[in-house]
C-alpha positions as CSV (number, residue, x, y, z in Angstrom):
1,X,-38.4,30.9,-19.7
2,X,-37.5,27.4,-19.6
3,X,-39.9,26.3,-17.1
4,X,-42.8,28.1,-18.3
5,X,-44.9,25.1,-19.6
6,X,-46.7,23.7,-16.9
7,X,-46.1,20.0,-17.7
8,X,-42.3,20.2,-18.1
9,X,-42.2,21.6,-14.1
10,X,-44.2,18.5,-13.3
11,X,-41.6,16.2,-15.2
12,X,-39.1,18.0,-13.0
13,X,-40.6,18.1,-10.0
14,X,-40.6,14.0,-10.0
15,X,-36.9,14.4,-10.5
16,X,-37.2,12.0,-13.4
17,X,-33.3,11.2,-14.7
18,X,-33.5,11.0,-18.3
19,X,-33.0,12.2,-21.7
20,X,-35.6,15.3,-22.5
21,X,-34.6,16.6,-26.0
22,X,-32.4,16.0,-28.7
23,X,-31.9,17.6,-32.4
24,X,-29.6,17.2,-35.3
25,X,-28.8,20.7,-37.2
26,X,-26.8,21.8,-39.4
27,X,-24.6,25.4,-38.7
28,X,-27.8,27.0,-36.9
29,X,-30.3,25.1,-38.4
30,X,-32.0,22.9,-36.7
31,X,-33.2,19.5,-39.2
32,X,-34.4,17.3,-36.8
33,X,-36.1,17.1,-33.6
34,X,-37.7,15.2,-30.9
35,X,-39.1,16.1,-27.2
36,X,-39.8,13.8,-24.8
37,X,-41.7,16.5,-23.0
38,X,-43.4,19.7,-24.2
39,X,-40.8,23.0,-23.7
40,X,-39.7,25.9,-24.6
41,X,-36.6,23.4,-26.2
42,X,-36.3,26.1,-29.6
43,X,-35.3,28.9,-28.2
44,X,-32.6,27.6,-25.7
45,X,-31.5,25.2,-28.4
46,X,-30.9,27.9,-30.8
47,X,-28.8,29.7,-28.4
48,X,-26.6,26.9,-27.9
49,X,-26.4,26.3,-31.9
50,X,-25.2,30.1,-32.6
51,X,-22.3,29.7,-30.4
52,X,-21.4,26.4,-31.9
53,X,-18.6,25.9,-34.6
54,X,-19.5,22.7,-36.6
55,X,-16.7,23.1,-38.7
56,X,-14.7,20.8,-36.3
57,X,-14.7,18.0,-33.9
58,X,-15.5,18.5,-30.4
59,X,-17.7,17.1,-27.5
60,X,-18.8,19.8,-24.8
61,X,-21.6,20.7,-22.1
62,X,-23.3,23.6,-21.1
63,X,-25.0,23.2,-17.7
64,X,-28.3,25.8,-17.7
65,X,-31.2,26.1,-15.4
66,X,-30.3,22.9,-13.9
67,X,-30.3,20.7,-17.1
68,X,-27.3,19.5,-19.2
69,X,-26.9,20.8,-23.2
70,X,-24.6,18.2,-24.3
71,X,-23.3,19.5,-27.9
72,X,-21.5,17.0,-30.0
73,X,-19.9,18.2,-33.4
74,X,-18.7,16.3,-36.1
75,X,-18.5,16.6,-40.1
76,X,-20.2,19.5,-40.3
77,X,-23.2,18.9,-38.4
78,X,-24.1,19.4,-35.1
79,X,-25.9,16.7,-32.6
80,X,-27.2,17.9,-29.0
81,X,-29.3,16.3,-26.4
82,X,-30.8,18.0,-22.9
83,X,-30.4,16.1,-20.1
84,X,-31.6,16.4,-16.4
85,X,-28.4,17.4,-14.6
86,X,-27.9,14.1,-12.9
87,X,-27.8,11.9,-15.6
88,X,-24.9,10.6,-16.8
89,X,-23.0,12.6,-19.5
90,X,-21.2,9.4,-20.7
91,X,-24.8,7.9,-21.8
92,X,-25.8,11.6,-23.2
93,X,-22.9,11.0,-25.3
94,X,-22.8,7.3,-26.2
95,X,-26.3,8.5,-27.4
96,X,-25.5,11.4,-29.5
97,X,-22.5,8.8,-30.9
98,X,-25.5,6.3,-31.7
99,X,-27.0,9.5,-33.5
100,X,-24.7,10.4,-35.2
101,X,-23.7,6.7,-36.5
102,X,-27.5,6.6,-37.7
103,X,-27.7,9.8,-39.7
104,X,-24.1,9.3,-41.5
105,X,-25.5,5.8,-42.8
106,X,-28.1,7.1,-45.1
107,X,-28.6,9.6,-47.7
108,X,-29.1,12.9,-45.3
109,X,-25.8,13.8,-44.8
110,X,-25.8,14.7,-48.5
111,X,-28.9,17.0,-48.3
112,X,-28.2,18.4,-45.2
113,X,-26.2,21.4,-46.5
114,X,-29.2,22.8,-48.4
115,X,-31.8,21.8,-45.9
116,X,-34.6,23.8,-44.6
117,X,-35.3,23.9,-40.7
118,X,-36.8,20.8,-39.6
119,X,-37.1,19.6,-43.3
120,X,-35.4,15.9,-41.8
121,X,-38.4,15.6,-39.1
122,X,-40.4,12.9,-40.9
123,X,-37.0,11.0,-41.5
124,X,-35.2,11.1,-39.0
125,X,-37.3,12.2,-35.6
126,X,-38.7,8.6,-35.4
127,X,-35.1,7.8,-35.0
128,X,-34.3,10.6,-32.4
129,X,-37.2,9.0,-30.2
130,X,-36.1,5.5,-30.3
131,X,-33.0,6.3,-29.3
132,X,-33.9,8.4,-26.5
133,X,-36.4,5.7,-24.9
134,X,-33.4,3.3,-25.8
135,X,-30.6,5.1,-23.6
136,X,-33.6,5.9,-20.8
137,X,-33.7,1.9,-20.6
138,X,-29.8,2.2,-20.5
139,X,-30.0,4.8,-17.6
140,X,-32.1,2.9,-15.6
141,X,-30.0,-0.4,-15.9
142,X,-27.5,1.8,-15.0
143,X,-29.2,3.1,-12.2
144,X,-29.6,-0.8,-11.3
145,X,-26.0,-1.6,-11.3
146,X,-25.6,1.5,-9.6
147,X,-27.6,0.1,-6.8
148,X,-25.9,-3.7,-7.0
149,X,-22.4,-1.5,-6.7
150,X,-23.6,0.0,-3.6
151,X,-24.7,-3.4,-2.3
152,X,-21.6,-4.9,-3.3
153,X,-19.8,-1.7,-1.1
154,X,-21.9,-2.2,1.9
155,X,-21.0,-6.2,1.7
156,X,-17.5,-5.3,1.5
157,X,-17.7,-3.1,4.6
158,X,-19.3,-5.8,6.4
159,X,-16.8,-8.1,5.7
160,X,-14.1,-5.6,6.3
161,X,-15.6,-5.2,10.1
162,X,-16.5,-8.8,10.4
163,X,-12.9,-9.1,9.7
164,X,-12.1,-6.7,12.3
165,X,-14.2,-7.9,14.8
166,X,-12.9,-11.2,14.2
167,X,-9.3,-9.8,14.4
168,X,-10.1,-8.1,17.3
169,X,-11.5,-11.2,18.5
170,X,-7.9,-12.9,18.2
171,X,-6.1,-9.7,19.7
172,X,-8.3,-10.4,22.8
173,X,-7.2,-13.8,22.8
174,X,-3.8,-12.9,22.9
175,X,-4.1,-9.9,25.2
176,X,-5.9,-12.9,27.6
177,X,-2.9,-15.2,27.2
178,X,-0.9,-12.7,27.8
179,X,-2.5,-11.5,30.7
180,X,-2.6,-14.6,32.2
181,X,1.2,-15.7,31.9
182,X,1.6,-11.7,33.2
183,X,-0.3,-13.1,36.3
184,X,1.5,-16.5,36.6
185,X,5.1,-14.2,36.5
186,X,3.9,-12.0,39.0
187,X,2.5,-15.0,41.4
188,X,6.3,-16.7,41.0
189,X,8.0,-13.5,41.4
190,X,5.9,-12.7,44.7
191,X,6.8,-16.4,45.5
192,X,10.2,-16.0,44.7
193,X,10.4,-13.2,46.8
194,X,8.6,-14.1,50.0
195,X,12.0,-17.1,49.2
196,X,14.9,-14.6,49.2
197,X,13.0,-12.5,52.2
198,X,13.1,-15.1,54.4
199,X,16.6,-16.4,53.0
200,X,17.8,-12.8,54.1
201,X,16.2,-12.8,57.5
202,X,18.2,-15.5,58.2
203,X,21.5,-14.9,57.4
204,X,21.2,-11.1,58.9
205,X,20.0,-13.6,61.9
206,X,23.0,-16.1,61.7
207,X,25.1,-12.8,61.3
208,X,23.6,-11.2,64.7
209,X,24.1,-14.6,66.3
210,X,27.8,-14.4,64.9
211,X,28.4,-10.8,65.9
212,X,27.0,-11.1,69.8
213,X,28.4,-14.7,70.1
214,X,31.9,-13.0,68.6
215,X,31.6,-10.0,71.6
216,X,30.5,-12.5,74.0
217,X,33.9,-14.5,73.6
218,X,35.4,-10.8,73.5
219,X,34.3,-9.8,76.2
220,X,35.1,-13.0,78.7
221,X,38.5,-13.2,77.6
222,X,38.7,-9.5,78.1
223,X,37.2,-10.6,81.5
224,X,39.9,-13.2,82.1
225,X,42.7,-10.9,81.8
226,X,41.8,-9.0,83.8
227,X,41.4,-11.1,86.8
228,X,44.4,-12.7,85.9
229,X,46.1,-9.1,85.9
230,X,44.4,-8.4,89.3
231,X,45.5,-11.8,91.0
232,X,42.0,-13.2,91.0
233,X,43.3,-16.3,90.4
234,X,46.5,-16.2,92.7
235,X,44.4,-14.9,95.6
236,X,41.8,-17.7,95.5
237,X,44.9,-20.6,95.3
């Protein structure tokens, strides 16, 4: 099993996020190799390289056991890395690019064909290992810009509610004012209509006066002829 060496289940169990393996091979053979950490690496490797056409280009991952085969093929030759799962598969393959870039400069290419298994390891293994502690460096200035992104989110949303707040701030403002002149309306309209009340009262009271001074006159000339019908006034002459 994969995790059967004692010291590569202490690498993972402090979660490091790096680069762990990487070979160059040729068909199924493997020419080159370089561990960061001591593994059973072979035996998975050689799985991944029998199912592997490096007749062709391609770029593809296999995700095993929690760690990341990243397979890169290209002019007959195969380049692979293992990866913790959570580092980034665009540095795993700007890598394996880098690799590849290295061992098409020189003579290898030529004697790869014809190549025993791991006949390349005093050539080009050096080269494998720079590499990986290069794109570690890479990862964890990565994993710093991560961080400054994340900062540079968290400022954001501060300023977004700041923003808010100070929106909000304004709205209150407003909602005041407008409170306010709600309350100076509302004080004029009571005034106004305390105004048209008493404005009301009296002209129902000038029309009552009218109306009882109207059957008062009504009434006493009613009164009048009647006397004058009864011969009040003739009787008194």
């Amino acid at each position: 099993q994969f995790f059967e060496n004692m010291r590569l289940k202490q690498w993972y169990q402090r979660r490091v996020r790096a680069l762990l393996y990487s070979c160059v091979a040729c068909d199924s053979v493997v020419l080159a190799d370089h561990a960061d950490v001591v593994g059973n690496f072979e035996a998975a490797t050689q799985q991944i390289l029998d199912r592997t056409d490096s007749s062709k280009f391609s770029r593809h991952t296999y995700s095993v056991n929690q760690f990341n085969y990243h397979v890169l093929t290209k002019r007959g030759l195969t380049f692979l890395a293992i990866a913790d799962q959570d580092f980034p598969m665009r540095i795993s393959f700007a890598y394996l690019e880098k690799v590849g870039e290295k061992f098409f400069s020189g003579t290898l290419p030529q004697r790869a064909t014809n190549a025993k298994p791991y006949e390349f390891r005093r050539d080009f293994s050096p080269i494998l290992s720079s590499c990986i502690v290069q794109f570690n460096k890479t990862r964890q200035v990565d994993n710093m810009s991560e961080l400054h992104g994340q900062v540079e989110d968290v400022k954001g949303v501060m300023n977004q509610n700041i923003e808010k707040i100070l929106e909000r701030g304004e709205n209150l403002e407003q909602l005041q004012q407008k409170t306010t002149e709600l309350n100076l309306n509302a004080n004029r309209f009571q005034s106004q209509a305390v105004r048209l009340r008493r404005k009301m009262w009296w002209q129902n009271q000038k029309v009552l006066i009218s109306v009882i001074a109207s059957a008062v006159i009504i009434i006493g000339v009613i009164t009048v002829l009647i006397c004058w019908k009864e011969g009040v006034f003739n009787k008194q002459k």
